[in-house]
N, C-alpha and C positions, 0 to 999 in steps of 0.2 A: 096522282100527278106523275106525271113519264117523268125520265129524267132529263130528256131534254129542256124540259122545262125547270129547272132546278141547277141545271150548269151555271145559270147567272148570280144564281144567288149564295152558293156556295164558292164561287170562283170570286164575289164580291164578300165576304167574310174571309177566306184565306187573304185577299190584298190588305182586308183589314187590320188583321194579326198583324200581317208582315211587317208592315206600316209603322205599328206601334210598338212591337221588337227592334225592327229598326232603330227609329226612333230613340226607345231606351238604351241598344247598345251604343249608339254613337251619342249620347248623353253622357253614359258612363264614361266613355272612351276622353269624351270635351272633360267632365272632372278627373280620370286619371293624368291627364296631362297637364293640368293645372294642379296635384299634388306632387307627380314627378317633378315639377318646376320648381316645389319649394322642401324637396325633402322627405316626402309621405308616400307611403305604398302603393301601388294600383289598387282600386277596387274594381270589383264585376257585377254585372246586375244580379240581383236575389228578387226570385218570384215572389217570397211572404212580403218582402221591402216593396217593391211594387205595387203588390196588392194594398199593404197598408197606404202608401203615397197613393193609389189610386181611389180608394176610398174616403180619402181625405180629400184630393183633389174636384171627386163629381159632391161630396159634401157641401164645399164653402161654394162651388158652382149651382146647384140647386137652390140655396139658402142667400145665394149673392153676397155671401160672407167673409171677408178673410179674416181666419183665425184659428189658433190652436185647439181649441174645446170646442170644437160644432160636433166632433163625433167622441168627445168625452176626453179624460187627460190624454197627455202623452205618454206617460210611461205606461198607462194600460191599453194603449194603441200599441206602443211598441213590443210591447211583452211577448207576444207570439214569433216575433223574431229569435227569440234566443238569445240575444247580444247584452255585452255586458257592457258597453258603453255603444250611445247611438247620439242624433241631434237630428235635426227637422229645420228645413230652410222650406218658408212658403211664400207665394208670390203671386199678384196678377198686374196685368199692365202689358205683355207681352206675348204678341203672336208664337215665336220661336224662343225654342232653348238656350239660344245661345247670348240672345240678348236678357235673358231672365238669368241666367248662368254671370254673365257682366257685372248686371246690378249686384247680383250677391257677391261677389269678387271684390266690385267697389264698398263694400260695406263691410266695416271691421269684424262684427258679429257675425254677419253670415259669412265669412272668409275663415272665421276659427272653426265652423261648423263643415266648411266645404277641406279642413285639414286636420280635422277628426284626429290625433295620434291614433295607430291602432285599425283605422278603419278599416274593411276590406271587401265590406257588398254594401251595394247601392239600389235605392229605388226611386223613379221617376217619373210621374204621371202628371198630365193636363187634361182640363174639362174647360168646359165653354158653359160661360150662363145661360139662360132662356134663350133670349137675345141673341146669343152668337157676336154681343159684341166686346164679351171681356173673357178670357182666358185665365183663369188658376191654373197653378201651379205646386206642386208636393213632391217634395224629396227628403227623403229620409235615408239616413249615411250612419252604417253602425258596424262596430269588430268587437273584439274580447270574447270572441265565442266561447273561450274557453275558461271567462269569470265570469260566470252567469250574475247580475243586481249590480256591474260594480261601478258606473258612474252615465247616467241617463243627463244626456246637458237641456235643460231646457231650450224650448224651439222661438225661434225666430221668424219674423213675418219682415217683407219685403214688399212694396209698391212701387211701382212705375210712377217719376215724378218728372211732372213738367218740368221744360227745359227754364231755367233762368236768363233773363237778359241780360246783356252786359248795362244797360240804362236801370233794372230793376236792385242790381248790385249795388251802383255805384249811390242810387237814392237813397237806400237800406244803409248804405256809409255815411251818408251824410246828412239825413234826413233824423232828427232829435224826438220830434213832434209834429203828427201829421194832422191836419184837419182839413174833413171835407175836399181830399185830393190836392190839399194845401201841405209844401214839405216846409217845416220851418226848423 
C-alpha cells in the first residue's frame, strides 16, 4: 500500500483520538467547575480512570446493560487505579456530556460522587449500543493516592427520564384509586 493511500485512514484515527481527548478534557474541565463551585479540588483526566470508565462504558453498551457488575465488582475494576478512595456515576439516556453531567448533579447520590472529598483524577468515557440509539455513559472520580484501600464509595447508576406533565402531576395528587384510566 503507497502512502498515499493510507493518509486517510491515519488522518482519520488522529481526528479520532483528538475527538475523544477533547472530549474528556472538557468533561473534566464541566466537573472541575462544578467542584470549584461547591468547595472541592480540581481534578484532571487520568488515563488508567479512563480506560476503566471506558471499558465499563463499551461494556453495559454491547450487553444493552446499565449497571455496576457487567465487567465484575467495583472495587476490583477500580483497583488498578491506585486510589484510595474513588465512586462511579453511570448513565444512558443522553447524547452529550453535559446533559448526563445535569442529571447527575440533579441527583443527591450522583452529586456526592461528582464531590468526592479528596478527589483529584477523573475518567470519562461513552459507547453507543448496536443501534446507535442509546448512549452509556462511565465516570469514574477517585484521590487518596497516597492511602492505598481507604474508602471505595459504591457506584451509582443514572437514567434519562421522561419529562413529567404538569396534568400527570396534578392526577398523581389527586388521584386515590385508579381504574381502567378511571381517577377516583
Amino acid at each position: 500500500m503507497r502512502w498515499g493511500a493510507t493518509k486517510p485512514l491515519i488522518l482519520a484515527a488522529v481526528l479520532t483520538l483528538s475527538a475523544h481527548s477533547a472530549l474528556a478534557e472538557s468533561a473534566a474541565e464541566l466537573i472541575s467547575h462544578f467542584r470549584a463551585q461547591h468547595g472541592e479540588a480540581r481534578v484532571t483526566r487520568d488515563a488508567t480512570l479512563d480506560r476503566i470508565a471506558e471499558a465499563q462504558a463499551h461494556a453495559m453498551a454491547s450487553r444493552e446493560q446499565l449497571g455496576h457488575e457487567v465487567l465484575g465488582s467495583f472495587s476490583s475494576r477500580i483497583a488498578p487505579s491506585g486510589a484510595g478512595r474513588a465512586a462511579e456515576n453511570i448513565a444512558y439516556g443522553y447524547d452529550n456530556f453535559e446533559k448526563t453531567l445535569q442529571q447527575w448533579i440533579d441527583s443527591s447520590e450522583h452529586r456526592k460522587n461528582l464531590l468526592l472529598h479528596n478527589a483529584s483524577r477523573v475518567g470519562i468515557a461513552s459507547a453507543r449500543d448496536a443501534s446507535g440509539k442509546r448512549t452509556y455513559w462511565a465516570m469514574e472520580i477517585a484521590g487518596d493516592y497516597d492511602k492505598p484501600g481507604k474508602r471505595i464509595k459504591e457506584p451509582l447508576v443514572a437514567v434519562a427520564k421522561p419529562a413529567t406533565t404538569s396534568t400527570t402531576r396534578r392526577e398523581a395528587a389527586t388521584c386515590h384509586i385508579k381504574i381502567m384510566s378511571l381517577c377516583l
